[in-house]
TIFIPA-215879 format. One record per residue (C-alpha): residue number from 1; residue in three letters; x, y, z. Coordinates in pm, 1 decimal, decimal comma, padded with zeros to 6 digits. Example, Ala and Ser with C-alpha at 12.3 -4.5 7.8 and 13.67 -1.06 7.14 Angstrom:
% TIFIPA-215879
seq->1; type->ALA; X->01230,0; Y->-00450,0; Z->00780,0
seq->2; type->SER; X->01367,0; Y->-00106,0; Z->00714,0
***
This chain:
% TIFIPA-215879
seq->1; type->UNK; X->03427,9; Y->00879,2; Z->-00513,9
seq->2; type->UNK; X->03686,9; Y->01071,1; Z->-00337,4
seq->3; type->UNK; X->03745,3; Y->01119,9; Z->00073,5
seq->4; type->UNK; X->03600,2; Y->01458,9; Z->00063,6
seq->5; type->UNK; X->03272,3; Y->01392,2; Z->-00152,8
seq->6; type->UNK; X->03195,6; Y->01045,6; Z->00078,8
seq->7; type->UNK; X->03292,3; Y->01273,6; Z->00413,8
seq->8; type->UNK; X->03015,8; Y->01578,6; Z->00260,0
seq->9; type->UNK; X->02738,4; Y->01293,2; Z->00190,0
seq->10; type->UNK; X->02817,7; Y->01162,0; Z->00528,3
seq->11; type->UNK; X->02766,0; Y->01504,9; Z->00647,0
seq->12; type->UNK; X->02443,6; Y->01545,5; Z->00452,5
seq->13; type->UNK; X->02293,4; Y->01239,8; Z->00577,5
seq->14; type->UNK; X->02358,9; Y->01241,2; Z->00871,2
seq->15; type->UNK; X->02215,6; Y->01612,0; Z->00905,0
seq->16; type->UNK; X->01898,4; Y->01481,8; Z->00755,6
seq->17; type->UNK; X->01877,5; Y->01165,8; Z->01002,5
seq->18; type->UNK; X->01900,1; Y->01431,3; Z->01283,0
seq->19; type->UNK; X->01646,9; Y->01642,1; Z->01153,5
seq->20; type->UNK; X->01399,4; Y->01395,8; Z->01062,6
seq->21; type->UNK; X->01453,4; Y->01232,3; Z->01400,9
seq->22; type->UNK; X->01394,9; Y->01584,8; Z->01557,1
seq->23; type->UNK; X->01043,7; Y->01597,4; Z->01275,0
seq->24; type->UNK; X->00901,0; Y->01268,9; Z->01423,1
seq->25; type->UNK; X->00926,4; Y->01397,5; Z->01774,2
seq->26; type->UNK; X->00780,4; Y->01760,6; Z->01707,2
seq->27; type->UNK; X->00612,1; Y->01769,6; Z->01344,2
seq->28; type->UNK; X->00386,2; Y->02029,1; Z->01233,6
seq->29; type->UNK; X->00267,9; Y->02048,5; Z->00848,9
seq->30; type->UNK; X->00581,6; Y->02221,5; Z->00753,3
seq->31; type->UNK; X->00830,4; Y->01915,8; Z->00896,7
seq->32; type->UNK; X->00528,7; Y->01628,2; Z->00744,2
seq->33; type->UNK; X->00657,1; Y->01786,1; Z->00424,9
seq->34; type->UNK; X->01015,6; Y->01763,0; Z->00504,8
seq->35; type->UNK; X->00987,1; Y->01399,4; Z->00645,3
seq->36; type->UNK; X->00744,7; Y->01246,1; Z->00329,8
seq->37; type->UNK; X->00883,6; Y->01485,0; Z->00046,1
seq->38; type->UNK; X->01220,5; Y->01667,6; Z->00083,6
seq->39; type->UNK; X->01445,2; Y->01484,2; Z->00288,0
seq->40; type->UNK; X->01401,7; Y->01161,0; Z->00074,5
seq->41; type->UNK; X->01479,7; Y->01356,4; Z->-00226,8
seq->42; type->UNK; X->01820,0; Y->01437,7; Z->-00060,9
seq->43; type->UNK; X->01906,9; Y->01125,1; Z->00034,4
seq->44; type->UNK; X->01838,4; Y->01032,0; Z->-00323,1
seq->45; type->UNK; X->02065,4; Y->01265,7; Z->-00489,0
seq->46; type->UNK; X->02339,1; Y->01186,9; Z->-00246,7
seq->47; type->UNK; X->02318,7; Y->00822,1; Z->-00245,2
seq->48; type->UNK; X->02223,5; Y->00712,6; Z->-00581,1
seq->49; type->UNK; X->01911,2; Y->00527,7; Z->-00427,5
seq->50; type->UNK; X->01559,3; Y->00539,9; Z->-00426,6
seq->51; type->UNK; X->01402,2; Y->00570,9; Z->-00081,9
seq->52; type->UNK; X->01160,5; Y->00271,3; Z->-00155,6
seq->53; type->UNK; X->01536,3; Y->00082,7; Z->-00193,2
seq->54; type->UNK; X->01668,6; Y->00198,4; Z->00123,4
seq->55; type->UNK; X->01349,9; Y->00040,0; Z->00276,5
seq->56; type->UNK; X->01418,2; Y->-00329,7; Z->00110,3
seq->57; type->UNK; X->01779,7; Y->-00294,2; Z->00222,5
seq->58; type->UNK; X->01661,3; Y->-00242,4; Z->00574,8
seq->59; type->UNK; X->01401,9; Y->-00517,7; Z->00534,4
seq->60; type->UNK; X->01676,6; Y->-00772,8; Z->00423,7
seq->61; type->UNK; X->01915,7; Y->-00671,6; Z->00679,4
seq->62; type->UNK; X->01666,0; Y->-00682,9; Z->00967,3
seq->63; type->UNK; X->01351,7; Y->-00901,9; Z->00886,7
seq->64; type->UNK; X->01371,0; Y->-01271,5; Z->00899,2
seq->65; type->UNK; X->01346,3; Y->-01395,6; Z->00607,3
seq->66; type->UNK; X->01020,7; Y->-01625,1; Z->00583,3
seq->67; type->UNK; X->00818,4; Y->-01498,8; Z->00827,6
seq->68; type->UNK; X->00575,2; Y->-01234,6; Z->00709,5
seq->69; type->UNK; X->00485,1; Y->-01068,5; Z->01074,1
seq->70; type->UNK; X->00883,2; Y->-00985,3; Z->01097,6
seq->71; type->UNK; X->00827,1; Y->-00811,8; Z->00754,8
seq->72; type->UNK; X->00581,1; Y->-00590,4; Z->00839,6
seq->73; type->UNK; X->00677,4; Y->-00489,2; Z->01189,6
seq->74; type->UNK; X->01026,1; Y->-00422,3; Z->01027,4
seq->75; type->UNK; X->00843,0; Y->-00193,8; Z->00772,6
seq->76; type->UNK; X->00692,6; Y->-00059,7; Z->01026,2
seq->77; type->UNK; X->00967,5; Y->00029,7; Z->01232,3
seq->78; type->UNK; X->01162,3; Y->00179,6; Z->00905,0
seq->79; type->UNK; X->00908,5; Y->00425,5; Z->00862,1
seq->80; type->UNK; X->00930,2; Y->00540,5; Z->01219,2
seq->81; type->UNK; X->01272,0; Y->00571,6; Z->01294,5
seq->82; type->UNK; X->01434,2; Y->00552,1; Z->00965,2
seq->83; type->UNK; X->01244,8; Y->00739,3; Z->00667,0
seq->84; type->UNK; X->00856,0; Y->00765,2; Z->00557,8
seq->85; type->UNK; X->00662,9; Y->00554,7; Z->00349,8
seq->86; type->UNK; X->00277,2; Y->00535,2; Z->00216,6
seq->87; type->UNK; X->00227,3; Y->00209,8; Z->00329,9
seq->88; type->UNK; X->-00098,3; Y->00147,4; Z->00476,3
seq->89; type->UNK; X->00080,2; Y->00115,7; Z->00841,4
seq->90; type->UNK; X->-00042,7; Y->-00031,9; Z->01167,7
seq->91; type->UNK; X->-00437,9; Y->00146,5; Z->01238,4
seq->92; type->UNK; X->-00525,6; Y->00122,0; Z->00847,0
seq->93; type->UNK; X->-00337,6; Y->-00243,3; Z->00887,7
seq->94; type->UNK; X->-00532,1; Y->-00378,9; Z->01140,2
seq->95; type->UNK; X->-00886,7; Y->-00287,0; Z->00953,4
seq->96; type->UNK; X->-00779,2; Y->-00475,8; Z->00635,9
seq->97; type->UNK; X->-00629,2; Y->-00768,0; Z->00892,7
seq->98; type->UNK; X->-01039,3; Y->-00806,3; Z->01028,1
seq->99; type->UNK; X->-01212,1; Y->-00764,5; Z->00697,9
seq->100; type->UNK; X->-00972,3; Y->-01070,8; Z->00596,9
seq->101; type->UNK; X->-01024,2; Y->-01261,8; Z->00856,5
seq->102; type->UNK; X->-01372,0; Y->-01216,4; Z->00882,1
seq->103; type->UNK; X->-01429,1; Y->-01230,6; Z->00448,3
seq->104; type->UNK; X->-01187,4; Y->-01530,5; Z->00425,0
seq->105; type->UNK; X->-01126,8; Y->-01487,9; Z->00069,8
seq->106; type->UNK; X->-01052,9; Y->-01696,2; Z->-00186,8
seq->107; type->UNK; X->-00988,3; Y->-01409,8; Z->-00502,3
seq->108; type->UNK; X->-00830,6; Y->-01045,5; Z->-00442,1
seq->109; type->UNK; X->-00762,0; Y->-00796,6; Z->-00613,3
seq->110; type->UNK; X->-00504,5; Y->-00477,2; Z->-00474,8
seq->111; type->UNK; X->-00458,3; Y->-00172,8; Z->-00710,2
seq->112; type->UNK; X->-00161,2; Y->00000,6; Z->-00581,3
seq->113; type->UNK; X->00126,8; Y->-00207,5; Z->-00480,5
seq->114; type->UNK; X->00360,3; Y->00037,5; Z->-00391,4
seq->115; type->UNK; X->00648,3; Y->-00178,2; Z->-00217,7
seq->116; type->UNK; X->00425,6; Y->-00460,0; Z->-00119,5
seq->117; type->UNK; X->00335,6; Y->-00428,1; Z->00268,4
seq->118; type->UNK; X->-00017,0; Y->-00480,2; Z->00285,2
seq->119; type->UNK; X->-00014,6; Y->-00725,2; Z->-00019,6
seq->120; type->UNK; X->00205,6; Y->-00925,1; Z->00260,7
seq->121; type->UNK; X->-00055,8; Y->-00791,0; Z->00502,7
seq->122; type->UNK; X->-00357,8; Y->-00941,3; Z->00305,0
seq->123; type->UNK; X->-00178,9; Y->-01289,4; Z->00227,8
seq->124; type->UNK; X->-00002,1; Y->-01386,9; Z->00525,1
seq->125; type->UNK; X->-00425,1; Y->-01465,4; Z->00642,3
seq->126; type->UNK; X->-00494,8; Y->-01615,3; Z->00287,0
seq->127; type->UNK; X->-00602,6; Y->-02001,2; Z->00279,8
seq->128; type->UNK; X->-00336,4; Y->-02239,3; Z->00085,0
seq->129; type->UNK; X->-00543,6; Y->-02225,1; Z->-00200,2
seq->130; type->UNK; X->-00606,2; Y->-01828,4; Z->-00204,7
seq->131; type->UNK; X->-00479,7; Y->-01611,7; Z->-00434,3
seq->132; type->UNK; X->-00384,1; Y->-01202,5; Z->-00416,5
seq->133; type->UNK; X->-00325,0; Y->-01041,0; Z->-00759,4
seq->134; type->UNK; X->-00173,5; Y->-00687,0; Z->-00654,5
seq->135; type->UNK; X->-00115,1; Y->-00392,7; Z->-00961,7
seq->136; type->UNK; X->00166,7; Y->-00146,1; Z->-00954,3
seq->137; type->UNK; X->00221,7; Y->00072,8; Z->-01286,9
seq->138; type->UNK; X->00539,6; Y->00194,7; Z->-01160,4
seq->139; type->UNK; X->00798,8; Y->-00048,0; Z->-01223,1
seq->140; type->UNK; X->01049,9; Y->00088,5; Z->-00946,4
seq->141; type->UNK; X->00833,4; Y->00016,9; Z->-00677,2
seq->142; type->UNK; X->00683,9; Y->-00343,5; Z->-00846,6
seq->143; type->UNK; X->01058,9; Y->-00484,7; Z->-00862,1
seq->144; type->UNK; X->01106,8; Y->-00368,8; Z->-00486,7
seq->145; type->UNK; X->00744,2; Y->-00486,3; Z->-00389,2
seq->146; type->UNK; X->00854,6; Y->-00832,3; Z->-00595,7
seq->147; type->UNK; X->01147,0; Y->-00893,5; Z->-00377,5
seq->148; type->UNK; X->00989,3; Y->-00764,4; Z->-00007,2
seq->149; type->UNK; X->00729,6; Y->-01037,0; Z->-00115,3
seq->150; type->UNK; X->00981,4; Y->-01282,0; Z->-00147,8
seq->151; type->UNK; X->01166,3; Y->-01204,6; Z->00139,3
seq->152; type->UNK; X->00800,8; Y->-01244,5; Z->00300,0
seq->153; type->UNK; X->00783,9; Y->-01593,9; Z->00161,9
seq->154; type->UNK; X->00417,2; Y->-01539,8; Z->00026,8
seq->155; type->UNK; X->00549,4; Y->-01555,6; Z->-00386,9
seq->156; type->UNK; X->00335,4; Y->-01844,5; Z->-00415,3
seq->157; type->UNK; X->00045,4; Y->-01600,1; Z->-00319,0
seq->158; type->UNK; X->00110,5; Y->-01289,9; Z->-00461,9
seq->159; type->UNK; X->00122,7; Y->-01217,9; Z->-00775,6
seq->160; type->UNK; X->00247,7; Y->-00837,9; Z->-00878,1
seq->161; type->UNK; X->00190,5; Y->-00692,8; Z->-01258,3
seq->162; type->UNK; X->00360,3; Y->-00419,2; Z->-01391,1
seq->163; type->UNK; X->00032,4; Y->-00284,9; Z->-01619,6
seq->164; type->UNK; X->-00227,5; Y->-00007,1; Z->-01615,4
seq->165; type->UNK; X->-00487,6; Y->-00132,7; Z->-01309,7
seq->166; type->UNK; X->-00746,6; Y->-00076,5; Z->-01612,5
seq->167; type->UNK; X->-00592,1; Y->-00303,1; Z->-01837,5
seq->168; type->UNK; X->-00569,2; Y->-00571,1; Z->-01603,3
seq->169; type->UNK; X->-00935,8; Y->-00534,4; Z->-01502,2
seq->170; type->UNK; X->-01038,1; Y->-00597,4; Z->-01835,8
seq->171; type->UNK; X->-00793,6; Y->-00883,8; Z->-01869,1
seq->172; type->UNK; X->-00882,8; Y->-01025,4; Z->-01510,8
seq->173; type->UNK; X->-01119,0; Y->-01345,0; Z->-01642,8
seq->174; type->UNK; X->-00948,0; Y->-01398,5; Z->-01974,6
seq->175; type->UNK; X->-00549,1; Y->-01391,4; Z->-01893,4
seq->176; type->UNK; X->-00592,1; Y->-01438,4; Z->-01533,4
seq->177; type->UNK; X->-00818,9; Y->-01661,5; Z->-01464,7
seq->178; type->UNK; X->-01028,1; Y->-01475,8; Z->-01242,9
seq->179; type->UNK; X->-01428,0; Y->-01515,6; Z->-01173,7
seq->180; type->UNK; X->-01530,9; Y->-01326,2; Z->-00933,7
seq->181; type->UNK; X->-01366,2; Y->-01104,7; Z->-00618,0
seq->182; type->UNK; X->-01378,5; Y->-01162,4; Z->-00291,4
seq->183; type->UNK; X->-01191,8; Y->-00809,8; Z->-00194,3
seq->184; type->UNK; X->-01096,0; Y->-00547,6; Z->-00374,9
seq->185; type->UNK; X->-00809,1; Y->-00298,1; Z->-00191,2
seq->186; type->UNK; X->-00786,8; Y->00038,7; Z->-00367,5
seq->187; type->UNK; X->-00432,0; Y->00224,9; Z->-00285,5
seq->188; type->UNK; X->-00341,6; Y->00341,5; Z->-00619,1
seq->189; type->UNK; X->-00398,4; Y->00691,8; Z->-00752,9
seq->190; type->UNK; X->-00701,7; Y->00832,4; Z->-00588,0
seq->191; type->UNK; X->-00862,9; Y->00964,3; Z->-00946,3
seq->192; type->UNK; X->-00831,5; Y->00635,8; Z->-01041,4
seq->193; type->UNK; X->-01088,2; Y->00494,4; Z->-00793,7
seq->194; type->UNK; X->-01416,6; Y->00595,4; Z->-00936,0
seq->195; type->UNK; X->-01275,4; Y->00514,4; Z->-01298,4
seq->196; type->UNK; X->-01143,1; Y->00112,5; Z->-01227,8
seq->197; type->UNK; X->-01465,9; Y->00044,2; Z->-00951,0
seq->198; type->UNK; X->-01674,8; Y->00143,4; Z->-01237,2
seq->199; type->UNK; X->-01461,8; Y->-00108,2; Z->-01474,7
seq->200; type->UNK; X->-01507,8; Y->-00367,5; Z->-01211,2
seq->201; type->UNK; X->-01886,8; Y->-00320,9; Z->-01180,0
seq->202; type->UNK; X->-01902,4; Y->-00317,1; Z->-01595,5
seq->203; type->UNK; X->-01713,6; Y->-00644,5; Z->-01580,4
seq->204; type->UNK; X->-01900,4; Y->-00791,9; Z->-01380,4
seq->205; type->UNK; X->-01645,2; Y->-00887,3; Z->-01108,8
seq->206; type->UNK; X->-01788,6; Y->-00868,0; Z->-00812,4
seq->207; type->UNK; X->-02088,9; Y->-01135,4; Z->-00589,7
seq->208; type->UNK; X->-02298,8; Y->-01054,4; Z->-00301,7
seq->209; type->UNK; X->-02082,5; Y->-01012,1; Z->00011,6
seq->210; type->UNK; X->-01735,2; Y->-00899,4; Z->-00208,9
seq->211; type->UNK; X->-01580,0; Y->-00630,3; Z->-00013,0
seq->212; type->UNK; X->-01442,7; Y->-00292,7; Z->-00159,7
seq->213; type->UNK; X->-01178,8; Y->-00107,2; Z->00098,9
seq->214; type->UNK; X->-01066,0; Y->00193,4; Z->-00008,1
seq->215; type->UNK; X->-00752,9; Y->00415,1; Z->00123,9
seq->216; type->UNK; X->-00661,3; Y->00777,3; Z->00189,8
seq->217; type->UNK; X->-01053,5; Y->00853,5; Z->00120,6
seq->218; type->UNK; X->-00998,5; Y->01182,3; Z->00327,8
seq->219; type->UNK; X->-00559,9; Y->01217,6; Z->00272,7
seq->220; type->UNK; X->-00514,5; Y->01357,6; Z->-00039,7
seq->221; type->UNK; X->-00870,9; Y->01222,9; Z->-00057,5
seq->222; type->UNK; X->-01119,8; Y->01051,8; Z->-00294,2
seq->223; type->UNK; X->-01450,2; Y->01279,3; Z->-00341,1
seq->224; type->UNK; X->-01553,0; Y->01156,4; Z->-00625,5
seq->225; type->UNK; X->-01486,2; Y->00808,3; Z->-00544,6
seq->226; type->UNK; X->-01725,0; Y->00825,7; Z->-00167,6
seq->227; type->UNK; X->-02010,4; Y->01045,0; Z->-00350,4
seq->228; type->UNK; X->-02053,7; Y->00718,7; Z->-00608,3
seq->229; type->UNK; X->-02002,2; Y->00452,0; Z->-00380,4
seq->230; type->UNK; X->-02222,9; Y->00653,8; Z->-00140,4
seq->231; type->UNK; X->-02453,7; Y->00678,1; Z->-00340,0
seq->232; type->UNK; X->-02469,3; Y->00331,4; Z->-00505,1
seq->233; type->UNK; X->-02776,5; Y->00125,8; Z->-00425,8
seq->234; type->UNK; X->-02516,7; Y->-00173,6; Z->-00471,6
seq->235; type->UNK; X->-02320,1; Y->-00072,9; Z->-00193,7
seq->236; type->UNK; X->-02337,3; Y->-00060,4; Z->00193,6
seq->237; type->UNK; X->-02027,1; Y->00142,7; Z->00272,7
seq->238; type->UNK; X->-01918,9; Y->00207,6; Z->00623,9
seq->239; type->UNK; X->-01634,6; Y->00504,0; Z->00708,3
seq->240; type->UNK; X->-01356,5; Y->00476,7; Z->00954,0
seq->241; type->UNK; X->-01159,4; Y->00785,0; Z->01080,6
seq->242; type->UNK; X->-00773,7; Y->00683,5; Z->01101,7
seq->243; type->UNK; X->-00483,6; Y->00841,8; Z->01116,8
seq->244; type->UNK; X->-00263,9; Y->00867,1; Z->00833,5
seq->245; type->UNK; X->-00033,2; Y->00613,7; Z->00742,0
seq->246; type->UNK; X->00293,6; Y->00684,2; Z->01025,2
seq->247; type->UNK; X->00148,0; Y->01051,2; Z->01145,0
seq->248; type->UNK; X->-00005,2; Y->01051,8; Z->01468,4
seq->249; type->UNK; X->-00103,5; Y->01371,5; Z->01458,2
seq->250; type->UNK; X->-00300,1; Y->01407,3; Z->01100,0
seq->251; type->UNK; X->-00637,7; Y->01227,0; Z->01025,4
seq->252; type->UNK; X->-00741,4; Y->01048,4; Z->00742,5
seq->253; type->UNK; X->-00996,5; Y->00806,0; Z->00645,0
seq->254; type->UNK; X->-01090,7; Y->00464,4; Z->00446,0
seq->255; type->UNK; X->-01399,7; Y->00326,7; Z->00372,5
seq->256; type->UNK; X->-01534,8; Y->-00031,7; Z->00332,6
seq->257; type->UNK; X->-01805,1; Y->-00086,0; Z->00126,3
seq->258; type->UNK; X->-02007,6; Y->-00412,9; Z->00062,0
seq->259; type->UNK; X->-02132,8; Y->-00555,0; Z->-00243,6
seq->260; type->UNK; X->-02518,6; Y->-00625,0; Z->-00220,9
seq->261; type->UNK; X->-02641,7; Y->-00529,1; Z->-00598,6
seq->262; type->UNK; X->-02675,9; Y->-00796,6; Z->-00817,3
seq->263; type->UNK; X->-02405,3; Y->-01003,6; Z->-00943,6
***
């Protein structure tokens, strides 16, 4: 790469640091779009990287290593200053943080990796002998989410697979081992919700007292997904308005639904 072509990316960058800087401080839907959508796909094209890579290199360079509260407030702090991720942030954070402390599970089950923050967020409260199997079909962001685990120390917790969340559901008590679930996060694609709670049901997966907690129910939204779960005798479900994941200003919602049907 020649002076000229590394001085225009410079340039670029830099011009899209400024004006993502300038979106955090004064968005409205218009600059949301620019910070989650456009400006990453710049940065993309001009540095050969994905934005999820950008993130681990920021993680590496700033977390310390081992220590899974540095991760996450690192994470944090790269999607506020540096570039926006769908991570389940701080508000949505803390709700999972209670329902784990107060569930103390032994078996869970995340669908929707994405780079691997709240599977760090779930087992960094897991018992020695607990277990978090976390699903990502895309294999970008389950190499990235591998290595942000890692980093997190919690590899002896977390296990990530690369497959279709319905294929592993099916596979869950043959190849994996599993029983039952304590808590099941959905994060994956929201059309998916309604088809893999249904597999879990069908397989039989879930006791008296597992929890279901389910993201971006409102942001881009699950309406299928409530209006079942809703309307399940098997469930008591319980909403919580939240902001969406790093935007102060835009409101979204997750819900947490208990088992009580029979197992």
């Amino acid at each position: 790469m020649d002076v000229n072509t590394k001085a225009l990316i410079g340039a670029v960058a830099g011009t899209c640091a400024m004006t993502s800087a300038f979106a955090y401080s004064r968005r409205d839907w218009l600059k949301d779009q620019w910070l989650a959508f456009i400006s990453p796909a710049i940065y993309n094209f001009l540095t050969g990287t994905t934005r999820e890579q950008r993130a681990l290199k920021y993680l590496k360079e700033h977390a310390r290593e081992g220590d899974p509260d540095s991760v996450l407030e690192t994470f944090d702090e790269f999607c506020r200053t540096q570039e926006w991720a769908m991570n389940a942030a701080e508000e949505k954070g803390d709700i999972l943080d209670e329902i784990v402390r107060e569930l103390r599970p032994t078996t869970c089950l995340e669908l929707g990796t994405y780079c691997g923050y709240s599977a760090v967020r779930i087992a960094r409260q897991l018992s020695p002998s607990a277990r978090l199997i976390t699903v990502e079909v895309n294999p970008d962001y389950a190499a990235v989410a591998r290595e942000v685990v890692k980093l997190a120390g919690l590899q002896d917790k977390i296990e990530v697979i690369n497959v279709d969340s319905g294929d592993v559901i099916r596979e869950l008590k043959d190849k994996y081992d599993v029983t039952k679930l304590d808590l099941v996060f959905l994060d994956h694609w929201k059309y998916l919700y309604i088809r893999d709670i249904k597999l879990i049901e069908e397989e039989k997966l879930l006791k008296k007292g597992s929890v279901v907690f389910a993201d971006n129910v409102i942001i881009p939204g699950a309406p299928g997904y409530l209006e079942y779960i809703r309307g399940s005798k098997s469930y008591k479900s319980t909403f919580y308005s939240v902001h969406f994941e790093y935007m102060d200003d835009m409101k979204d919602g997750v819900e947490k639904s208990v088992y009580i049907g029979d197992e």
